[in-house]
KEGU-157169 format. One record per atom (N, C-alpha, C): residue in one letter; atom name; x, y, z. Coordinates in Angstrom, 3 decimals, decimal comma, always signed. Example, Ala and Ser with C-alpha at 12.3 -4.5 7.8 and 13.67 -1.06 7.14 Angstrom:
KEGU-157169
ATOM   residu   atome         c1         c2         c3
ATOM        A       N    +13,190     -5,690     +7,800
ATOM        A      CA    +12,300     -4,500     +7,800
ATOM        A       C    +13,200     -3,300     +7,800
ATOM        S       N    +12,850     -2,250     +7,080
ATOM        S      CA    +13,670     -1,060     +7,140
ATOM        S       C    +12,900     +0,030     +7,870
This chain:
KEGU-157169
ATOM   residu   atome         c1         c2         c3
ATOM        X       N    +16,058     +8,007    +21,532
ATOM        X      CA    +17,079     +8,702    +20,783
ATOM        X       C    +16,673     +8,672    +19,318
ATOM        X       N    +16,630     +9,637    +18,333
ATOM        X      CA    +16,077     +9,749    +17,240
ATOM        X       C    +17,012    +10,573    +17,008
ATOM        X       N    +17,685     +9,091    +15,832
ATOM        X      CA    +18,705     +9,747    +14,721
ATOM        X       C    +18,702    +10,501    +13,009
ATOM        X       N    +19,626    +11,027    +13,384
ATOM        X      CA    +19,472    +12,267    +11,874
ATOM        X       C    +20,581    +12,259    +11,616
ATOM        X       N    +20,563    +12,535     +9,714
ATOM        X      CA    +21,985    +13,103     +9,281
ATOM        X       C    +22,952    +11,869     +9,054
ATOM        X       N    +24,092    +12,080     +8,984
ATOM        X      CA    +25,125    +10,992     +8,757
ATOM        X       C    +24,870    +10,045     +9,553
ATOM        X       N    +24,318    +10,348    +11,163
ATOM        X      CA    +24,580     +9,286    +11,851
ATOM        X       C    +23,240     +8,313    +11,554
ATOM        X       N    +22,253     +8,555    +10,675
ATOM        X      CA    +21,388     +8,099    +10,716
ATOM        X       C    +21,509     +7,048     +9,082
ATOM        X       N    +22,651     +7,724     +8,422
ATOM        X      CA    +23,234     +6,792     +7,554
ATOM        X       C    +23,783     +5,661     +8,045
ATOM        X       N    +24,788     +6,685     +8,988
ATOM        X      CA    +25,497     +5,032     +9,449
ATOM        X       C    +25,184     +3,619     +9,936
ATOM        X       N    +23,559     +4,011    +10,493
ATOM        X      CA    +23,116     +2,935    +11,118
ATOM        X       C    +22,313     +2,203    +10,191
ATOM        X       N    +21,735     +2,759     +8,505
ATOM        X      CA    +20,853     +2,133     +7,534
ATOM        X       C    +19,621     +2,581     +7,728
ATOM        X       N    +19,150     +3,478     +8,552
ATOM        X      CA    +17,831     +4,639     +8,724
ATOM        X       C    +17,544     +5,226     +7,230
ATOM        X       N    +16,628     +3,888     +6,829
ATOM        X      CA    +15,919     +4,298     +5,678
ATOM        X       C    +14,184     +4,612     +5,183
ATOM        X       N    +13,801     +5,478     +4,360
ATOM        X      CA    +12,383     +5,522     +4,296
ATOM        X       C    +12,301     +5,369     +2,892
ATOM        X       N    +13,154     +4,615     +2,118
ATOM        X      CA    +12,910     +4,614     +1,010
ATOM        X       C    +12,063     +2,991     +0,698
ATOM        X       N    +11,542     +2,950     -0,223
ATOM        X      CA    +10,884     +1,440     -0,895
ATOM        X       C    +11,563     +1,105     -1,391
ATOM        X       N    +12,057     -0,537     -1,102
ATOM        X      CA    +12,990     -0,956     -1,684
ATOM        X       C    +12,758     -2,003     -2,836
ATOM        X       N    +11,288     -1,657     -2,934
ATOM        X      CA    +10,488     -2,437     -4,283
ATOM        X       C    +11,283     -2,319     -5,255
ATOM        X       N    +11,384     -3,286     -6,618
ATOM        X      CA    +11,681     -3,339     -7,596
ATOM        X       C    +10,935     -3,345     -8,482
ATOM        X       N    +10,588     -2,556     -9,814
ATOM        X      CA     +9,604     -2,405    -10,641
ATOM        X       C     +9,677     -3,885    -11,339
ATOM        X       N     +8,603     -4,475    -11,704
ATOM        X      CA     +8,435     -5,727    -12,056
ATOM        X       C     +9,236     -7,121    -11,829
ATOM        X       N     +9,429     -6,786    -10,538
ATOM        X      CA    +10,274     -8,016     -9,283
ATOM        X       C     +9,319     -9,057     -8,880
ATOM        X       N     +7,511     -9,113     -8,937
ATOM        X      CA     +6,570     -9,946     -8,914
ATOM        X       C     +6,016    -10,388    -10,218
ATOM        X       N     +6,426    -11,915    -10,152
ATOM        X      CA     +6,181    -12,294    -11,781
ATOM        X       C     +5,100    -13,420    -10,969
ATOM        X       N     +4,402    -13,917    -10,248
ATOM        X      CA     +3,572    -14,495     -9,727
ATOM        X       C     +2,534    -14,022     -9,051
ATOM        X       N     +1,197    -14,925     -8,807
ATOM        X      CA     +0,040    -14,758     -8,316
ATOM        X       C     -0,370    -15,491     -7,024
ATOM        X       N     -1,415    -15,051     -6,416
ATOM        X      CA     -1,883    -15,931     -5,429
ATOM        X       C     -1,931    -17,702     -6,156
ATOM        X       N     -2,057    -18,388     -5,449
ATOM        X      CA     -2,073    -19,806     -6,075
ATOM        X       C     -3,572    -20,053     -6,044
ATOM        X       N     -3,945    -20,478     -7,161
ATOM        X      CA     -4,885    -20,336     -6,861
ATOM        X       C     -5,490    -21,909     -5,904
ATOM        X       N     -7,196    -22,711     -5,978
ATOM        X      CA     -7,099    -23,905     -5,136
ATOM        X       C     -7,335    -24,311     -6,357
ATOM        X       N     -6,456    -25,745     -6,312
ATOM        X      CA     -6,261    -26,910     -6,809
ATOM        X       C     -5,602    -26,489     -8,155
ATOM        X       N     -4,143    -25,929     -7,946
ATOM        X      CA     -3,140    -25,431     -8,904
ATOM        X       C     -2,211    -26,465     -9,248
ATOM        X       N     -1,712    -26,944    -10,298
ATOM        X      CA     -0,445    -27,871    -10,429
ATOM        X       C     +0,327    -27,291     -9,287
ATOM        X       N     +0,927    -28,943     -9,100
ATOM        X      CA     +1,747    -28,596     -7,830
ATOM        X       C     +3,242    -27,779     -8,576
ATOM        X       N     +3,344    -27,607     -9,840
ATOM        X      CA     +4,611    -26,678    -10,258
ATOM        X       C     +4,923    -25,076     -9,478
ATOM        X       N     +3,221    -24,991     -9,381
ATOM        X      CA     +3,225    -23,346     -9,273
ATOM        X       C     +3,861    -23,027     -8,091
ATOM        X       N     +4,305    -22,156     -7,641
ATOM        X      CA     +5,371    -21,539     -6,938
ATOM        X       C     +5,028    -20,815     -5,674
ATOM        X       N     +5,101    -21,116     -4,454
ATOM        X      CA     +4,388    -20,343     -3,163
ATOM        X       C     +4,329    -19,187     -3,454
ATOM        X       N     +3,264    -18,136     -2,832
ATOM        X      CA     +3,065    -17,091     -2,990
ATOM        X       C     +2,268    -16,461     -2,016
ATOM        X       N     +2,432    -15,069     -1,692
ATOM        X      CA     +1,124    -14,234     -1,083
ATOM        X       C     +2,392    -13,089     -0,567
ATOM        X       N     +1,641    -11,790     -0,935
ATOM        X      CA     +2,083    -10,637     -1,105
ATOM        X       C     +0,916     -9,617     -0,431
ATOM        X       N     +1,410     -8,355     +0,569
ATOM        X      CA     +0,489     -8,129     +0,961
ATOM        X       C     +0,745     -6,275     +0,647
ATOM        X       N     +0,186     -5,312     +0,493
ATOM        X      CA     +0,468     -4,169     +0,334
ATOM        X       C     +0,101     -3,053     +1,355
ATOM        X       N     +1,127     -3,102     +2,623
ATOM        X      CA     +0,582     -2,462     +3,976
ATOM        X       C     +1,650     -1,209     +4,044
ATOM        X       N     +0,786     -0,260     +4,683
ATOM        X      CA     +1,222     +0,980     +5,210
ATOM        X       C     +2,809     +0,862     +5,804
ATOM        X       N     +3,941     +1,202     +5,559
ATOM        X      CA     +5,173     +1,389     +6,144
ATOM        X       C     +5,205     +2,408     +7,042
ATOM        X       N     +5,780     +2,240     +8,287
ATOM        X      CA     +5,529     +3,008     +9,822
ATOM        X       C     +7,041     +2,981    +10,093
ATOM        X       N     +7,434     +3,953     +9,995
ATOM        X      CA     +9,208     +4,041    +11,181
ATOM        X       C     +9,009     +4,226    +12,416
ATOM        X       N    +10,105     +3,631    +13,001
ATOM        X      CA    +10,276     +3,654    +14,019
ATOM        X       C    +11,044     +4,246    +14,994
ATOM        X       N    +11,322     +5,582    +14,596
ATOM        X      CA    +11,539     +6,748    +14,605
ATOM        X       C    +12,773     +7,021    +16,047
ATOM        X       N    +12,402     +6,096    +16,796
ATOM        X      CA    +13,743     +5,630    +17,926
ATOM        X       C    +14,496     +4,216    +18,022
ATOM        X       N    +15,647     +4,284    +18,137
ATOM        X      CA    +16,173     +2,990    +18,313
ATOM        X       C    +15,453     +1,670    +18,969
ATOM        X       N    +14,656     +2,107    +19,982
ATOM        X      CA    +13,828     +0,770    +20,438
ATOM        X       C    +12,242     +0,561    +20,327
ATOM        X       N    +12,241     +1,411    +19,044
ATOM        X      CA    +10,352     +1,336    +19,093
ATOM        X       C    +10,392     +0,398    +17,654
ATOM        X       N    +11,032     -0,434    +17,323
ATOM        X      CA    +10,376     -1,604    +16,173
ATOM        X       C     +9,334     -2,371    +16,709
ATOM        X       N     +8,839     -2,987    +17,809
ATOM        X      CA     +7,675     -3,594    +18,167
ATOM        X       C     +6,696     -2,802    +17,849
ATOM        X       N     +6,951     -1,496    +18,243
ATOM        X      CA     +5,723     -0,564    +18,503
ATOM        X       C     +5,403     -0,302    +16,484
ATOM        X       N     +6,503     +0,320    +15,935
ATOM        X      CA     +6,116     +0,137    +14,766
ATOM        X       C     +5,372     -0,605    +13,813
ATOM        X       N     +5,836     -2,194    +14,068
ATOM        X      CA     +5,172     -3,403    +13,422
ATOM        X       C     +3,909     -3,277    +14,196
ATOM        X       N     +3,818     -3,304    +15,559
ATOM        X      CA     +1,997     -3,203    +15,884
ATOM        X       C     +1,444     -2,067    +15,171
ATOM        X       N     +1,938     -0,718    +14,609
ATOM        X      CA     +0,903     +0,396    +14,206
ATOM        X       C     +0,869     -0,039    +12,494
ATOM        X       N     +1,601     -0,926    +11,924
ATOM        X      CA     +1,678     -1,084    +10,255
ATOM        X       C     +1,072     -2,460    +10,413
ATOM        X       N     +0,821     -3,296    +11,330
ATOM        X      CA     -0,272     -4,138    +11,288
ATOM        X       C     -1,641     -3,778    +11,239
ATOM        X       N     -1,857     -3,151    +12,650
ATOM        X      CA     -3,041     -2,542    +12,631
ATOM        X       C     -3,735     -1,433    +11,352
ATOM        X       N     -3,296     -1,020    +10,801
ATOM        X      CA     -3,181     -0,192     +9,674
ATOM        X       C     -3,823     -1,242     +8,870
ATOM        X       N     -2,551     -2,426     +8,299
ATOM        X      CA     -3,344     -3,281     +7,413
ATOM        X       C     -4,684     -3,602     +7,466
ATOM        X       N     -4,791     -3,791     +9,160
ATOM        X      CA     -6,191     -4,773     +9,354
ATOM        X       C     -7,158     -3,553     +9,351
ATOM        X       N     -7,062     -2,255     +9,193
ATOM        X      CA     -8,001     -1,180     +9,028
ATOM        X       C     -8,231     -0,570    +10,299
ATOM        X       N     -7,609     -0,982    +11,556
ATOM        X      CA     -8,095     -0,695    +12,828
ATOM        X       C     -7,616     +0,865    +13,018
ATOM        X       N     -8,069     +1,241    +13,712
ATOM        X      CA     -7,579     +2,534    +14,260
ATOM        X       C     -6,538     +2,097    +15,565
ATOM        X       N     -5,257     +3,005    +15,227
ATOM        X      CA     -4,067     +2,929    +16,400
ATOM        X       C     -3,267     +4,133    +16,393
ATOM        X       N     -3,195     +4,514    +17,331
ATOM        X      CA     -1,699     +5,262    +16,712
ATOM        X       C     -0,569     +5,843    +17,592
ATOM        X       N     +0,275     +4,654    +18,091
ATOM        X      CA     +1,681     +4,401    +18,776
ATOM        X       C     +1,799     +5,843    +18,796
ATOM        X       N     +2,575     +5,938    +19,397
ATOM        X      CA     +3,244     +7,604    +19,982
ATOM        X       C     +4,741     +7,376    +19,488
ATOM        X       N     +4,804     +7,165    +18,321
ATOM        X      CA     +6,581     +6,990    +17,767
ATOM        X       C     +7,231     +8,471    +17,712
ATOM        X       N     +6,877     +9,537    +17,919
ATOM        X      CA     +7,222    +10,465    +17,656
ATOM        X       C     +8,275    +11,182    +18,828
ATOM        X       N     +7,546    +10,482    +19,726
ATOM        X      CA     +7,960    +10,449    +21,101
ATOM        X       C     +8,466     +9,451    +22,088
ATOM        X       N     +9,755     +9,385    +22,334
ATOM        X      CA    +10,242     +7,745    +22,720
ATOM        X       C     +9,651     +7,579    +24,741
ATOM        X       N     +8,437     +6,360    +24,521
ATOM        X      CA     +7,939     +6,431    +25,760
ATOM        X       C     +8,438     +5,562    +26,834
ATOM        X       N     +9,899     +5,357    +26,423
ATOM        X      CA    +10,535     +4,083    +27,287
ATOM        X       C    +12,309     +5,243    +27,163
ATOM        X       N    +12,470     +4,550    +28,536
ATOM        X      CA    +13,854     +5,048    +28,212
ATOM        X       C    +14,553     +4,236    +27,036
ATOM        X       N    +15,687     +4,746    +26,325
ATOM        X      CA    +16,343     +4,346    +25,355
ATOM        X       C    +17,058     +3,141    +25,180
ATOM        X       N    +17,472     +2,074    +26,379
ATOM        X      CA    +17,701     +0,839    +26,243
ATOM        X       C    +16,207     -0,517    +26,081
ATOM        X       N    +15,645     +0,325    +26,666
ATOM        X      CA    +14,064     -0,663    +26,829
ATOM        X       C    +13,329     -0,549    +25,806
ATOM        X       N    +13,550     -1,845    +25,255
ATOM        X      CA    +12,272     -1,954    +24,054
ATOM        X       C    +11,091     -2,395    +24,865
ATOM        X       N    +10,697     -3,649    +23,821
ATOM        X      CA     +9,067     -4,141    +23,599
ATOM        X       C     +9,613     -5,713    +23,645
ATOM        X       N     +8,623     -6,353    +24,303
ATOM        X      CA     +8,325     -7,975    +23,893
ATOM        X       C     +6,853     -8,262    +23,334
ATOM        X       N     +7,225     -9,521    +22,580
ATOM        X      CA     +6,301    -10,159    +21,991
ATOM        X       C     +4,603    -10,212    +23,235
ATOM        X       N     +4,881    -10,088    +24,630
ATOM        X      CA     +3,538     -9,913    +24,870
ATOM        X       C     +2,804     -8,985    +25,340
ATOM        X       N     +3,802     -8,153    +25,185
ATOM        X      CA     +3,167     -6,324    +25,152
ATOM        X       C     +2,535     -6,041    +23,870
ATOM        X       N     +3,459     -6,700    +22,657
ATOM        X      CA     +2,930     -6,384    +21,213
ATOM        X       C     +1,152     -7,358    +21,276
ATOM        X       N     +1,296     -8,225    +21,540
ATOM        X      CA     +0,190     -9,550    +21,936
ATOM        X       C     -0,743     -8,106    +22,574
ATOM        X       N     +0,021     -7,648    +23,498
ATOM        X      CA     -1,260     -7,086    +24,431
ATOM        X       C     -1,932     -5,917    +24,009
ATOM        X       N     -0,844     -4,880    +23,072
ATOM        X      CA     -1,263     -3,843    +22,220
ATOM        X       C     -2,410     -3,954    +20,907
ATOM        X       N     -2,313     -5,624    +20,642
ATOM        X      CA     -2,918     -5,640    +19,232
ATOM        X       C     -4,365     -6,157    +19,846
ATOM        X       N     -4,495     -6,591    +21,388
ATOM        X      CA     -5,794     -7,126    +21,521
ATOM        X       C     -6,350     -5,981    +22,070
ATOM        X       N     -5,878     -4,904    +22,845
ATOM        X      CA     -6,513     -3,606    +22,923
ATOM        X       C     -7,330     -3,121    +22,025
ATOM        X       N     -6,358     -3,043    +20,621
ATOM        X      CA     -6,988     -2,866    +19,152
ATOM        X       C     -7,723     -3,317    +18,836
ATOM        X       N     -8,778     -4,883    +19,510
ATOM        X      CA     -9,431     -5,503    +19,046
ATOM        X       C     -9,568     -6,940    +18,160
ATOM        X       N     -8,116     -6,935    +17,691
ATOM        X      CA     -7,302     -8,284    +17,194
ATOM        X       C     -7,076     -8,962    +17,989
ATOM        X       N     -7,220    -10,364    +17,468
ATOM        X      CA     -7,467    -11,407    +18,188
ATOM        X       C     -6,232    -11,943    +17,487
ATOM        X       N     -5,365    -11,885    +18,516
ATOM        X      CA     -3,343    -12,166    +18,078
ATOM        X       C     -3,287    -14,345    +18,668
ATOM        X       N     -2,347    -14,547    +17,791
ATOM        X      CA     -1,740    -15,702    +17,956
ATOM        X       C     -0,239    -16,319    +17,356
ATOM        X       N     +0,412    -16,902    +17,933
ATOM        X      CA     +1,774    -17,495    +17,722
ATOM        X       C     +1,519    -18,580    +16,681
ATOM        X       N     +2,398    -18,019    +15,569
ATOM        X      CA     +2,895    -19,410    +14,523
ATOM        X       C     +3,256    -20,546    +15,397
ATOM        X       N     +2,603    -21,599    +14,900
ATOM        X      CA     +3,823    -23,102    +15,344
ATOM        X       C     +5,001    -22,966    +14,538
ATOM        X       N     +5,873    -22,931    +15,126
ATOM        X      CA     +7,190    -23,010    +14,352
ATOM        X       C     +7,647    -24,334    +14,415
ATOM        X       N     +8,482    -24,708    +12,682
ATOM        X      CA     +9,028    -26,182    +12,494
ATOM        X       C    +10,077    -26,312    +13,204
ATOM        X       N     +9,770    -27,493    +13,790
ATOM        X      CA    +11,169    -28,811    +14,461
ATOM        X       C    +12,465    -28,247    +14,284
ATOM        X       N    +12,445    -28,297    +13,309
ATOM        X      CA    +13,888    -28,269    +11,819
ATOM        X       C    +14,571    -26,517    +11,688
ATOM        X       N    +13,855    -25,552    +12,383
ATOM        X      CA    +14,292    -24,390    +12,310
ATOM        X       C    +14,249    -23,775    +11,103
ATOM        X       N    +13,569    -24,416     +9,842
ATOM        X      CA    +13,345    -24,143     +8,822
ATOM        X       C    +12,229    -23,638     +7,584
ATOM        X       N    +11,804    -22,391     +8,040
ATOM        X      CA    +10,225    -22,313     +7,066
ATOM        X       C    +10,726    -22,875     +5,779
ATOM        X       N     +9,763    -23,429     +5,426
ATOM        X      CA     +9,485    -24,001     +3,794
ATOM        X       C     +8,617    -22,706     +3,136
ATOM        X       N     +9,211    -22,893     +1,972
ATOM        X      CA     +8,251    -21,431     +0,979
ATOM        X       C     +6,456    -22,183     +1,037
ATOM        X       N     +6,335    -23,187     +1,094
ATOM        X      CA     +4,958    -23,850     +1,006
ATOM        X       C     +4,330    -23,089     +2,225
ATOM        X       N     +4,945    -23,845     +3,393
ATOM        X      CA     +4,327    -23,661     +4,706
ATOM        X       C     +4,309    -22,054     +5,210
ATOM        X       N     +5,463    -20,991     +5,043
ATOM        X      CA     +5,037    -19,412     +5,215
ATOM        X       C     +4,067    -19,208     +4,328
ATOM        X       N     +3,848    -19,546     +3,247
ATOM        X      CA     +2,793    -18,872     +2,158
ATOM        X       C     +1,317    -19,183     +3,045
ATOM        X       N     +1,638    -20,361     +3,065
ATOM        X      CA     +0,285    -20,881     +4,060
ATOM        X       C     -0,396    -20,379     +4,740
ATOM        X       N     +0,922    -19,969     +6,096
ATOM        X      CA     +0,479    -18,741     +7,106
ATOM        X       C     -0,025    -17,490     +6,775
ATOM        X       N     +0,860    -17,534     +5,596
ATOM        X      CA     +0,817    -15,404     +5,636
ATOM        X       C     -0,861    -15,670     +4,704
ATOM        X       N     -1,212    -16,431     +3,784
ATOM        X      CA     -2,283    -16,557     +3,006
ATOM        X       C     -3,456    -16,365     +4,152
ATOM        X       N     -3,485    -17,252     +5,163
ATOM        X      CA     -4,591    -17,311     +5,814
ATOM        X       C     -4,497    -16,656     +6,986
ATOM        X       N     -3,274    -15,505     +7,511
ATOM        X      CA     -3,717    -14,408     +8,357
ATOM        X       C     -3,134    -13,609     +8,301
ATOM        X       N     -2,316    -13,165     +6,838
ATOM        X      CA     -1,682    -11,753     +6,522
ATOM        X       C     -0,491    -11,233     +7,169
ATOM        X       N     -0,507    -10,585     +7,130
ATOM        X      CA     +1,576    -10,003     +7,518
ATOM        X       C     +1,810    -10,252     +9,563
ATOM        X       N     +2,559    -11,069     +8,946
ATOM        X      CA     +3,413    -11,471    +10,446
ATOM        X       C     +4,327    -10,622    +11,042
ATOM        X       N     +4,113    -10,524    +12,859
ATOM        X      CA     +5,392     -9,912    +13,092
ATOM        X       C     +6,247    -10,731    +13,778
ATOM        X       N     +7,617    -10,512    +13,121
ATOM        X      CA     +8,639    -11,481    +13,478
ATOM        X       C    +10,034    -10,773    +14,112
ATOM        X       N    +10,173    -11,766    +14,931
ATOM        X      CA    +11,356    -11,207    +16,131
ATOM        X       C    +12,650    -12,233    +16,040
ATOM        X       N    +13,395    -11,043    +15,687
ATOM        X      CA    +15,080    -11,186    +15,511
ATOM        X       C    +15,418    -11,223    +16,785
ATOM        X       N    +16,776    -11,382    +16,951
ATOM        X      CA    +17,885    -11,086    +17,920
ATOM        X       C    +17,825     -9,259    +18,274
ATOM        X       N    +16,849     -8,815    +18,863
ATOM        X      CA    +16,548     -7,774    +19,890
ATOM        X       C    +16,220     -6,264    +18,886
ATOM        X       N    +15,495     -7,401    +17,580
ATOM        X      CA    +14,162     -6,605    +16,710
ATOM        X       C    +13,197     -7,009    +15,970
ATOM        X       N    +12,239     -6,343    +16,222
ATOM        X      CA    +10,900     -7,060    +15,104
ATOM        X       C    +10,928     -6,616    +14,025
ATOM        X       N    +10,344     -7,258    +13,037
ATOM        X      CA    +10,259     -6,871    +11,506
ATOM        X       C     +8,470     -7,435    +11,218
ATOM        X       N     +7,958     -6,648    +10,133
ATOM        X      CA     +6,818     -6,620     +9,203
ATOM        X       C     +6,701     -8,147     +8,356
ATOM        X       N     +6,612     -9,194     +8,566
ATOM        X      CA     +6,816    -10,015     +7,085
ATOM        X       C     +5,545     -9,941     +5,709
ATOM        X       N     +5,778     -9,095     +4,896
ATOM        X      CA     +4,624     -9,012     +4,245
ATOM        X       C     +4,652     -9,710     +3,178
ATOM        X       N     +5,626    -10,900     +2,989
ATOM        X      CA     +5,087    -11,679     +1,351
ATOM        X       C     +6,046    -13,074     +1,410
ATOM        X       N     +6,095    -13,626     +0,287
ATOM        X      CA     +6,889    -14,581     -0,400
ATOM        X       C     +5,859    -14,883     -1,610
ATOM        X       N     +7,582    -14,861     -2,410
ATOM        X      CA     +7,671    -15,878     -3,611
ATOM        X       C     +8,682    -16,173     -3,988
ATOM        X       N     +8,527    -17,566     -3,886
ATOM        X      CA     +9,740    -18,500     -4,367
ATOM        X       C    +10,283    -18,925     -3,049
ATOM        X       N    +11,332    -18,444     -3,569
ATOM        X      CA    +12,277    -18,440     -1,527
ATOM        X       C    +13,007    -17,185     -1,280
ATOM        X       N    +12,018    -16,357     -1,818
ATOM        X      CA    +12,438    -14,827     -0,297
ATOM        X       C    +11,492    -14,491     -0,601
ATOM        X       N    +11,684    -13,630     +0,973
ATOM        X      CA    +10,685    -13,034     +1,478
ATOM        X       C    +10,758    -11,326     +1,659
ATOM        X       N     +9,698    -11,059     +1,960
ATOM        X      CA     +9,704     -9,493     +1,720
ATOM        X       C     +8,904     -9,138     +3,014
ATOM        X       N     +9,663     -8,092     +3,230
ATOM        X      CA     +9,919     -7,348     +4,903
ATOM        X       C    +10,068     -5,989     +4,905
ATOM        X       N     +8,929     -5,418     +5,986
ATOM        X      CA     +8,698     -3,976     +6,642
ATOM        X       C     +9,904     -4,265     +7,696
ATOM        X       N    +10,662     -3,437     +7,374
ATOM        X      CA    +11,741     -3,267     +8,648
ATOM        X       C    +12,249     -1,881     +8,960
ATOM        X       N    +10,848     -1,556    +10,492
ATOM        X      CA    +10,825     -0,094    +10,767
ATOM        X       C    +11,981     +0,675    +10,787
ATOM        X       N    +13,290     -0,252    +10,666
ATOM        X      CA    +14,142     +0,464    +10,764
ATOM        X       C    +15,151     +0,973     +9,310
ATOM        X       N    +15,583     -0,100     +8,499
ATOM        X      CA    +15,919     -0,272     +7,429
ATOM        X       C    +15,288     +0,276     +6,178
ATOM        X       N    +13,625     +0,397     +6,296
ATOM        X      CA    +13,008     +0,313     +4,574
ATOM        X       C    +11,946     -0,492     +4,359
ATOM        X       N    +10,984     +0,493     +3,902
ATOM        X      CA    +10,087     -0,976     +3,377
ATOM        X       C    +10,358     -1,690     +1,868
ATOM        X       N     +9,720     -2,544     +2,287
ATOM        X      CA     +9,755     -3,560     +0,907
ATOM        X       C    +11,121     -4,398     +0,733
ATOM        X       N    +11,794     -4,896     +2,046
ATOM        X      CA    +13,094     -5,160     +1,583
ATOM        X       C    +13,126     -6,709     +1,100
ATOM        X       N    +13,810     -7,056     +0,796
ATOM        X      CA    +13,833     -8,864     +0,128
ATOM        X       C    +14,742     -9,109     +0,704
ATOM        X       N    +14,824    -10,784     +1,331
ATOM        X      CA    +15,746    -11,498     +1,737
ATOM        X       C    +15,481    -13,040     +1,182
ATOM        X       N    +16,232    -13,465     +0,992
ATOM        X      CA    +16,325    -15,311     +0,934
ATOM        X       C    +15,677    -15,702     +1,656
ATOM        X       N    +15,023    -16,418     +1,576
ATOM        X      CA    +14,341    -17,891     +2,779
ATOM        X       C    +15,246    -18,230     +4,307
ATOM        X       N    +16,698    -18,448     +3,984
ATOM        X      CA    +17,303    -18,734     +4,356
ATOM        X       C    +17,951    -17,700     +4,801
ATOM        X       N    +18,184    -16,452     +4,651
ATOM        X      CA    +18,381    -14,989     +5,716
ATOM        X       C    +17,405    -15,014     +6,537
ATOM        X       N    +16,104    -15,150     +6,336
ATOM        X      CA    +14,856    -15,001     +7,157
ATOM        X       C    +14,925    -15,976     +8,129
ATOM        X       N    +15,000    -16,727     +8,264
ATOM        X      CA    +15,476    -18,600     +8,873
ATOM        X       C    +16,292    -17,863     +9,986
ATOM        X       N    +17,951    -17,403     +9,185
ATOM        X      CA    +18,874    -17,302    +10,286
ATOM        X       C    +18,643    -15,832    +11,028
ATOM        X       N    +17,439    -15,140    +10,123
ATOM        X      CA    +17,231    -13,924    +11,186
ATOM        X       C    +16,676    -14,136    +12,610
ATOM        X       N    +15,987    -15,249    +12,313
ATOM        X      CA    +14,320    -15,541    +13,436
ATOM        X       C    +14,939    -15,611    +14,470
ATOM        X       N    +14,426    -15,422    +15,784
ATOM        X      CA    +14,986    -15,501    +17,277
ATOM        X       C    +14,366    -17,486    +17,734
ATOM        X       N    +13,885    -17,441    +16,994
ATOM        X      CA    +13,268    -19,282    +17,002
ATOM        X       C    +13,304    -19,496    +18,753
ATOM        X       N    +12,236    -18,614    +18,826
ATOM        X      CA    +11,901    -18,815    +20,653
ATOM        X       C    +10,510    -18,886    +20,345
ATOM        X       N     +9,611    -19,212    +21,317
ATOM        X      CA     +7,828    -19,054    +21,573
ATOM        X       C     +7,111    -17,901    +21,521
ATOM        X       N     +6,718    -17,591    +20,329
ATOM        X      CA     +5,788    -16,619    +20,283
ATOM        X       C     +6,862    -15,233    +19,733
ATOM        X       N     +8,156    -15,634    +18,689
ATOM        X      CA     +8,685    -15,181    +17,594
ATOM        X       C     +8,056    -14,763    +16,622
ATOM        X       N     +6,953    -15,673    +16,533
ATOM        X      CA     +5,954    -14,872    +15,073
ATOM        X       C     +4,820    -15,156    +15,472
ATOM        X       N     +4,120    -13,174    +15,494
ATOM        X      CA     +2,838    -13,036    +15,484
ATOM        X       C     +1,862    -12,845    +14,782
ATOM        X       N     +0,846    -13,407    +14,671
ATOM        X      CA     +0,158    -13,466    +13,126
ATOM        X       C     -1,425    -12,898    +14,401
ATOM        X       N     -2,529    -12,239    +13,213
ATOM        X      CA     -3,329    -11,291    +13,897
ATOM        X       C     -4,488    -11,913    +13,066
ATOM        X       N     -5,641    -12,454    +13,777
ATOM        X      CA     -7,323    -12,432    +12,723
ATOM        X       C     -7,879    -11,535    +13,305
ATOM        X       N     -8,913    -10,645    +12,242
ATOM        X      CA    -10,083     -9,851    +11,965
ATOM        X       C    -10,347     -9,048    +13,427
């Protein structure tokens, strides 16, 4: 089902950037930085809609692959599932190793809680994560400080949330966040 018009207001069907002109006042960290300096890593990837109510998996796999330079290109134009049936995390797993990416699951903390240290960590050493909500995926393409910044095929790119929106977004099940090498 591919919405238009008011009704596509009503639901927050956006393609706008929700960047803020000089909203990044930080850098990569660099190695062996005072420990003052402030987590960081920001990534600048292609935004992909998701053009039907249940293709956000499929989206985040074609704006990953994009980042990583691969050639893909999801059939969003055309909804290839009936309209209640999305995507799981190991179809997305299975789409990105087709592509040639070699996909793997974050360890997620005990505590249900990313630390701005420990996401910077991740996203530093394998670039934009895809992360699964309560029955949607999202893009994670950055942090600094304590929010984070999110491709959300459905909403907008570039959106910002708190640390702690991101936390209570996560579905905090096995293989919630997919992170992709070379």
């Amino acid at each position: 089902m591919r919405l238009k018009g008011p009704i596509a207001k009503l639901f927050s069907f956006s393609s706008r950037d929700h960047a803020r002109p000089g909203q990044f006042i930080s850098g990569p960290i660099p190695p062996g930085a005072p420990s003052h300096v402030h987590p960081y890593a920001r990534f600048t990837v292609p935004f992909v809609h998701q053009g039907h109510v249940n293709l956000c998996g499929d989206a985040c796999v074609e704006m990953l692959l994009a980042f990583k330079g691969r050639p893909y290109r999801a059939k969003l134009r055309k909804n290839p599932r009936g309209i209640v049936e999305g995507s799981n995390t190991d179809e997305l797993s299975e789409w990105l190793a087709e592509a040639g990416v070699r996909v793997y699951s974050l360890p997620l903390p005990h505590d249900r809680r990313w630390t701005p240290q420990l996401l910077a960590a991740f996203l530093q050493k394998s670039g934009p994560i895809i992360c699964q909500g309560s029955m949607h995926f999202v893009l994670l393409t950055g942090i600094h400080e304590g929010h984070v910044f999110i491709h959300d095929p459905w909403r907008g790119q570039n959106l910002t949330y708190t640390l702690d929106e991101f936390n209570r977004f996560l579905a905090w099940v096995p293989d919630c966040m997919l992170a992709a090498s070379a």
